[in-house]
VOKOL-564796 format. One line per field, with one value per residue (C-alpha): x, y, z; residue number from 1. Coordinates in nm, 2 decimals, padded with zeros to 4 digits. Layout:
east	(X|...)
north	(Y|...)
up	(Z|...)
seq	(NUM|...)
This chain:
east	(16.45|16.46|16.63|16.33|16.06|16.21|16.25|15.93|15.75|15.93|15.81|15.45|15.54|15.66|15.40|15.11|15.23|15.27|14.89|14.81|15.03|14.87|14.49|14.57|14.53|14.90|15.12|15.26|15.03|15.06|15.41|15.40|15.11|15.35|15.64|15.48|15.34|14.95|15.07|14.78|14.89|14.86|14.68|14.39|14.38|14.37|14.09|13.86|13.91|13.86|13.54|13.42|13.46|13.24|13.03|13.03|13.02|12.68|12.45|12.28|12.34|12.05|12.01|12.17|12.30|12.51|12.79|13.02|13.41|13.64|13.81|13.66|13.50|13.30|13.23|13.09|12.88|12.52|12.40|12.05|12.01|12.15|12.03|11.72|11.56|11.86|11.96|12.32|12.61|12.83|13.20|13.45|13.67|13.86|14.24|14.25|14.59|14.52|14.68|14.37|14.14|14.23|14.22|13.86|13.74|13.57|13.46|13.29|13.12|12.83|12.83|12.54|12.60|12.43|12.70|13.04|13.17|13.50|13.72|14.10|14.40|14.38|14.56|14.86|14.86|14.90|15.16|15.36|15.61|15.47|15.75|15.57|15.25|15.29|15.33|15.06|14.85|14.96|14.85|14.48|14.50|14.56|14.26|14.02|14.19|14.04|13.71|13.65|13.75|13.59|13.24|13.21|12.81|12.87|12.91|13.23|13.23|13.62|13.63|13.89|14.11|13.98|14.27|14.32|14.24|14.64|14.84|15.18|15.19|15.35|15.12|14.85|15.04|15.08|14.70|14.61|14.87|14.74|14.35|14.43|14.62|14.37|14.11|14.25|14.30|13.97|13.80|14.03|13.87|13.49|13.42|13.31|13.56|13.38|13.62|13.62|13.92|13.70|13.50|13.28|13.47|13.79|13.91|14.10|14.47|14.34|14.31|13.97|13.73|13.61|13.27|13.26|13.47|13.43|13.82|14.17|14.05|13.71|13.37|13.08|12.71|12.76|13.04|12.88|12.57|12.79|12.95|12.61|12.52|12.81|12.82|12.43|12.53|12.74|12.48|12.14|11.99|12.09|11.83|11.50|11.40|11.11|11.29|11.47|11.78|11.85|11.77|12.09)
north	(07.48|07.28|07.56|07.80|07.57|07.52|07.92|07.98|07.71|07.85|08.23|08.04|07.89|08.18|08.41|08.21|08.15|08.53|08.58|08.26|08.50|08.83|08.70|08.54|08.20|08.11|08.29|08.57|08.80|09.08|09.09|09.09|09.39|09.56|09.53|09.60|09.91|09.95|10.29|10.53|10.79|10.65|10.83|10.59|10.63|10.97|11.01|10.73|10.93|11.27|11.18|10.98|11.30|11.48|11.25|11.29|11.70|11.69|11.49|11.59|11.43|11.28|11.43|11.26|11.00|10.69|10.73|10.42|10.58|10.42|10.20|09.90|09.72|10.05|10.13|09.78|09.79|09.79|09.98|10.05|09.66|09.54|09.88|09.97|10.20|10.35|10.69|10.61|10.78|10.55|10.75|10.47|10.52|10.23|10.17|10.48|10.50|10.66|10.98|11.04|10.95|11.14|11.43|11.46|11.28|11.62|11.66|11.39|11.32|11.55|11.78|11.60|11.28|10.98|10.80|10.69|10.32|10.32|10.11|10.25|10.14|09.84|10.00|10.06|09.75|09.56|09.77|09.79|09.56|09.35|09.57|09.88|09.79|10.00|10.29|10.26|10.22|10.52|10.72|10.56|10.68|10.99|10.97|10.89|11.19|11.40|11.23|11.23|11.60|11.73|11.54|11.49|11.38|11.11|10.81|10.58|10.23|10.07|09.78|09.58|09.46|09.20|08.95|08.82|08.46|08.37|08.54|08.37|08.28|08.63|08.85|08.64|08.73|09.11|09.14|09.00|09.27|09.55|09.47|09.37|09.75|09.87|09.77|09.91|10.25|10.26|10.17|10.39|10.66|10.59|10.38|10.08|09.81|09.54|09.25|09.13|08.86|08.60|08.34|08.29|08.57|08.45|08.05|07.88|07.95|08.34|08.37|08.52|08.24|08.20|08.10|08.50|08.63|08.78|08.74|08.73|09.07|09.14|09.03|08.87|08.89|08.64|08.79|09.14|08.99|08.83|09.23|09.39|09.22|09.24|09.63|09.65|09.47|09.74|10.02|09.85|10.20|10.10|09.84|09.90|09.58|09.53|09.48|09.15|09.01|09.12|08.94|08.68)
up	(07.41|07.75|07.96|07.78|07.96|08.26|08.30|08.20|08.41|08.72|08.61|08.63|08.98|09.11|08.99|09.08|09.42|09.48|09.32|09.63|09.89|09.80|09.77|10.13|10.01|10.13|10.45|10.38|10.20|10.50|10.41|09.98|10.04|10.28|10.01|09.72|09.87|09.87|09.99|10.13|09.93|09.57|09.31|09.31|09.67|09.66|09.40|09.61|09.92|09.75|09.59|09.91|10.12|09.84|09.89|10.28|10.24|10.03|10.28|10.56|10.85|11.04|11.39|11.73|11.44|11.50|11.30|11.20|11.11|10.95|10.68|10.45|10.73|10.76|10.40|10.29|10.61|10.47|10.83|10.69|10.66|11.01|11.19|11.00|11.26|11.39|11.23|11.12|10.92|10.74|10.73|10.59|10.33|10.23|10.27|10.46|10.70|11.05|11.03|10.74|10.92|11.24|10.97|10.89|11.20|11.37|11.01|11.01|11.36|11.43|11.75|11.82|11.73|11.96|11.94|11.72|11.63|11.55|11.37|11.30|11.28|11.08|10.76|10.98|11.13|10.82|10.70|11.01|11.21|11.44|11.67|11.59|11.78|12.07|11.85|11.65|11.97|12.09|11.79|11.80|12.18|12.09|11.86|12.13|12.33|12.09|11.99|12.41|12.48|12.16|12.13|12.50|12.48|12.24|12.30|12.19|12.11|11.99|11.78|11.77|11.47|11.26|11.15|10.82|10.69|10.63|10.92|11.06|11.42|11.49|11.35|11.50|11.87|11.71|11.70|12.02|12.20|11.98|12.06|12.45|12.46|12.27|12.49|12.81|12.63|12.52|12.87|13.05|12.84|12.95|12.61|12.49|12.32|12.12|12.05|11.70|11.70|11.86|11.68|11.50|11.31|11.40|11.38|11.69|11.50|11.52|11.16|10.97|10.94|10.54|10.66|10.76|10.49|10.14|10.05|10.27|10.48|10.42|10.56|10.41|10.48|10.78|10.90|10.91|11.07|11.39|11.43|11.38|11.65|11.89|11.77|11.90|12.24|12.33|12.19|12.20|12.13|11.76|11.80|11.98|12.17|11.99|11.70|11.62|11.55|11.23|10.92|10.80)
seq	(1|2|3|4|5|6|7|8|9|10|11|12|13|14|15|16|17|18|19|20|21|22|23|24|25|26|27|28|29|30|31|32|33|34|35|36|37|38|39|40|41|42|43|44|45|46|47|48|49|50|51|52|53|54|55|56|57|58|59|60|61|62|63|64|65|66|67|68|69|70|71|72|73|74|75|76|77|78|79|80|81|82|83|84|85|86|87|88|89|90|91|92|93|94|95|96|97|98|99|100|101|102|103|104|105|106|107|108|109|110|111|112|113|114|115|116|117|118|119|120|121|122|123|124|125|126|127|128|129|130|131|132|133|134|135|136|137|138|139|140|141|142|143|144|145|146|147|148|149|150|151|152|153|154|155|156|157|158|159|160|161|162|163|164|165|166|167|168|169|170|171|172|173|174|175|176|177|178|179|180|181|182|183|184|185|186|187|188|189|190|191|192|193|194|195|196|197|198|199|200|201|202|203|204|205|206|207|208|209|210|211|212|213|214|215|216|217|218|219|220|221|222|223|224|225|226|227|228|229|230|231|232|233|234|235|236|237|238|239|240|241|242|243|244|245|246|247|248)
C-alpha cells in the first residue's frame, strides 16, 4: 500500500507540474507545446481555420480598409473598440503557422486596401529552435516580398513578436534576434516595424508582463490598449486627431 501512494503522489507531482509548464506558470512551456505537438494541421485546426475563412469569404470588405493579418493576437483584437472610426478588417485566425497564412494572404488584403498590420511568424517561432531563427526570418521576408510587389499602394506596418510570460534566457535572446532581423527586413522594404517586446508589454527579464496578459501568450484589455496605441503611432490615419486615446 506504501509503494501505491508514493507512485501515485509522484503521478500528481509530475502531472501538475506539466499542467504549471504548459499554462506558462513554470519554464519550459515553449518546449512541452513544441513536444506535445499543437501541430497546425490538426483536425480542430483545420475546422477553426476552414470556418474562419467562411467567415472571411461572406463579408464585404469596407473600402481603402485597414486590415490587421494574422494569428491570435489579431483575432482577439476588438479593432472596432481601439479604432472606432477607422474602417478595419480583422483577418486572424488563430494558431495559424506561416506557410497558411502566406496562403490566403492576397485573399485576404484588398487591392485597395489603406493599409495592412501584420503580425506573422509567431506560430513558428514557438515551435522552432531557437537555431532556426534565421530561417524562419527568411520566410516572413519573403512574405513582405510579395505583400510589397503585389499591393504596391498599401501601406505595411510589421509588428514584432510578442514573448511569452515564462521563456528561458535563450529564447528570450531568440526573440530579440528574430525581431531586430525582422526589423531591418521590414524597413529595408519601405515599411513600418512597431516593436512589441518592450515594456510595458514586456518585463525587464523579456518575458510577457501579467499586468498585460490574459494567460502565458495572450493579451488582455491593457495589453491590447498599450499595442493599439503603438499600432496607431505608426498609422495615425487609424485615429483621426480629434479623436482620443482610446478608452482603457
Amino acid at each position: 500500500m506504501p509503494r501505491v501512494r508514493s507512485i501515485a503522489l509522484l503521478l500528481l507531482v509530475v502531472l501538475s507540474t506539466l499542467t504549471a509548464a504548459w499554462q506558462g506558470w513554470v519554464p519550459g512551456g515553449w518546449r512541452l507545446r513544441r513536444m506535445l505537438g499543437q501541430q497546425g494541421h490538426s483536425a480542430r485546426y483545420e475546422r477553426d481555420r476552414a470556418r474562419r475563412l467562411a467567415e472571411f469569404s461572406q463579408q464585404v470588405p469596407p473600402p481603402r480598409a485597414f486590415v490587421f493579418l494574422g494569428s491570435s493576437t489579431i483575432e482577439r483584437f476588438d479593432l472596432a473598440r481601439w479604432f472606432p472610426l477607422a474602417a478595419s478588417l480583422e483577418r486572424g485566425i488563430g494558431n495559424e503557422p506561416l506557410a497558411d497564412l502566406a496562403a490566403r494572404t492576397l485573399s485576404c488584403v484588398p487591392s485597395d486596401a489603406q493599409a495592412l498590420v501584420l503580425y506573422a511568424g509567431s506560430i513558428d517561432f514557438r515551435r522552432s529552435a531557437s537555431a532556426e531563427v534565421d530561417a524562419l526570418v527568411d520566410r516572413i521576408d519573403r512574405l513582405l516580398e510579395l505583400i510589397v510587389r503585389e499591393r504596391p499602394s498599401c501601406e505595411l506596418a510589421v509588428l514584432g513578436l510578442l514573448p511569452e510570460r515564462a521563456m528561458p534566457p535563450e529564447r528570450v535572446a531568440a526573440l530579440a534576434r528574430l525581431n531586430a532581423h525582422l526589423a531591418a527586413h521590414a524597413r529595408a522594404r519601405g515599411a513600418m516595424f512597431v516593436e512589441t517586446a518592450r515594456a510595458p508589454l514586456a518585463l525587464p527579464s523579456g518575458a510577457l508582463s501579467e499586468a498585460c496578459s490574459t494567460d502565458s501568450l495572450h493579451l488582455s484589455d491593457e495589453g491590447y490598449a498599450v499595442l493599439a496605441d503603438w499600432i496607431a503611432e505608426a498609422l495615425p490615419a487609424l485615429r483621426p486627431r480629434e479623436l482620443p486615446s482610446a478608452p482603457r
